[in-house]
GUFI-761707 format. One record per residue (C-alpha): z, x, y negated; residue number from 1. Coordinates in nm, 4 decimals. Layout:
# GUFI-761707
+----------+----------+----------+-----+
!        z !        x !        y !   n !
+----------+----------+----------+-----+
!        Z !        X !        Y ! NUM !
...
+----------+----------+----------+-----+
END
This chain:
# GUFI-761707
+----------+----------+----------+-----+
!        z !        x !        y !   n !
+----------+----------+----------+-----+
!  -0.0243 !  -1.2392 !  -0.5055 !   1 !
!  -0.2498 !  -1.5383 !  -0.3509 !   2 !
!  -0.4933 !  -1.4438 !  -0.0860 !   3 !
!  -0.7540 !  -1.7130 !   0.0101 !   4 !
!  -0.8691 !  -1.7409 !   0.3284 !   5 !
!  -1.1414 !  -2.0137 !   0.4492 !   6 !
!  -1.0156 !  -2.2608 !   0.1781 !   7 !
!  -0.6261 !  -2.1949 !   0.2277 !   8 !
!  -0.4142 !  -1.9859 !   0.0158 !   9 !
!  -0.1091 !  -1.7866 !   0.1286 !  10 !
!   0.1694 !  -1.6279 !  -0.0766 !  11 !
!   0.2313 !  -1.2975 !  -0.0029 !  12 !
!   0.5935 !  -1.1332 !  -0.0955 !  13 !
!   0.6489 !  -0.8371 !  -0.2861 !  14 !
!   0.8071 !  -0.6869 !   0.0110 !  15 !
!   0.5560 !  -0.7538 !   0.2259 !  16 !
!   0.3215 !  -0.6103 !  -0.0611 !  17 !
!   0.5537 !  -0.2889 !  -0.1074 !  18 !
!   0.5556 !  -0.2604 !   0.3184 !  19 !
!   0.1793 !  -0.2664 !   0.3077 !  20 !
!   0.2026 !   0.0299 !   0.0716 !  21 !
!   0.4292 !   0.2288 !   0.2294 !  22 !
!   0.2044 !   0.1900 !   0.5839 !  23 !
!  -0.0861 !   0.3252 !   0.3866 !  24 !
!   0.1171 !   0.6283 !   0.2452 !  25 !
!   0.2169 !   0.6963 !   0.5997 !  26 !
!  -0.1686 !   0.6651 !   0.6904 !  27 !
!  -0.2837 !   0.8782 !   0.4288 !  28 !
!  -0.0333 !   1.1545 !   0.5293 !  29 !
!   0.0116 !   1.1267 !   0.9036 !  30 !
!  -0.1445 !   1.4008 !   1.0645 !  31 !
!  -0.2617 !   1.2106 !   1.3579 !  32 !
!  -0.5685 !   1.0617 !   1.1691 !  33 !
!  -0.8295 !   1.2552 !   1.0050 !  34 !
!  -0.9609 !   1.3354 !   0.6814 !  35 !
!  -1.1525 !   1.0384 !   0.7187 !  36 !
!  -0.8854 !   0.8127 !   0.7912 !  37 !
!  -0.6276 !   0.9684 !   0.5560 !  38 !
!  -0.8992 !   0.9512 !   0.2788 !  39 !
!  -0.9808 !   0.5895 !   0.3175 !  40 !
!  -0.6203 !   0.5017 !   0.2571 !  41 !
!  -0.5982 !   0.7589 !  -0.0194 !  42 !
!  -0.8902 !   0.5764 !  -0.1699 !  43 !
!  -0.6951 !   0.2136 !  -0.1230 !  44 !
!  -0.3912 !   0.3863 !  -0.3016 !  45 !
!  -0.5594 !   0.5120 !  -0.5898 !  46 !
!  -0.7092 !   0.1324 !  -0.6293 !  47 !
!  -0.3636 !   0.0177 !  -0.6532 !  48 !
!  -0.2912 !   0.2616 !  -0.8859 !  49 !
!  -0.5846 !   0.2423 !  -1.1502 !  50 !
!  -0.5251 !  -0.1462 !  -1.1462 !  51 !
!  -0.1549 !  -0.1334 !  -1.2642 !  52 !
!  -0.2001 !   0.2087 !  -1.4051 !  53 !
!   0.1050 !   0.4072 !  -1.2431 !  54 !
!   0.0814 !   0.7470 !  -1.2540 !  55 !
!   0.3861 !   0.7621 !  -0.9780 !  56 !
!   0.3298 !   0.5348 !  -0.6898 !  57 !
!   0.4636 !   0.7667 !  -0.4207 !  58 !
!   0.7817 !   0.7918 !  -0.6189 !  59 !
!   0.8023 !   0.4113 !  -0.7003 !  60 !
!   0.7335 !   0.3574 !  -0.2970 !  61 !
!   1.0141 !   0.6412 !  -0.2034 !  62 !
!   1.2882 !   0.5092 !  -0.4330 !  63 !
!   1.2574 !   0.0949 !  -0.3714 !  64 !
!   1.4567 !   0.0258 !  -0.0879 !  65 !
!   1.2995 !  -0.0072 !   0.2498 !  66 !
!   1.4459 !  -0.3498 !   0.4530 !  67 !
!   1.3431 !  -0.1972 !   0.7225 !  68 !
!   1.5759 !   0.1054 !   0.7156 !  69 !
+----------+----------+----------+-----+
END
């Protein structure tokens, strides 16, 4: 994915794509925000998921390996 920014593009990585995810799954779920919150990064998720039309995200997000754990 290219992101352009003021002129300048920057490569993102899939895992930095896949971490970005998995933050807004925690968002969506974490019981410290509310339903506003939780429902703006539901909304995001859904996004992702209409544009490559997964059914499964959550799954896909709980079985790829996390680097970070």
């Amino acid at each position: 994915m290219v992101i352009t920014l003021k002129g300048t593009a920057k490569m993102l990585s899939p895992e930095h794509i896949l971490n970005t995810l998995r933050n807004w799954r925690l968002e969506m779920n974490s019981p410290y925000n509310d339903g506003w919150v939780q429902e703006e990064y539901r909304e995001r998720i859904s996004k992702v998921e209409a544009f490559f039309e997964v059914k499964h995200l959550d799954e896909a997000l709980s079985s790829s390996q996390d680097p970070n754990g």
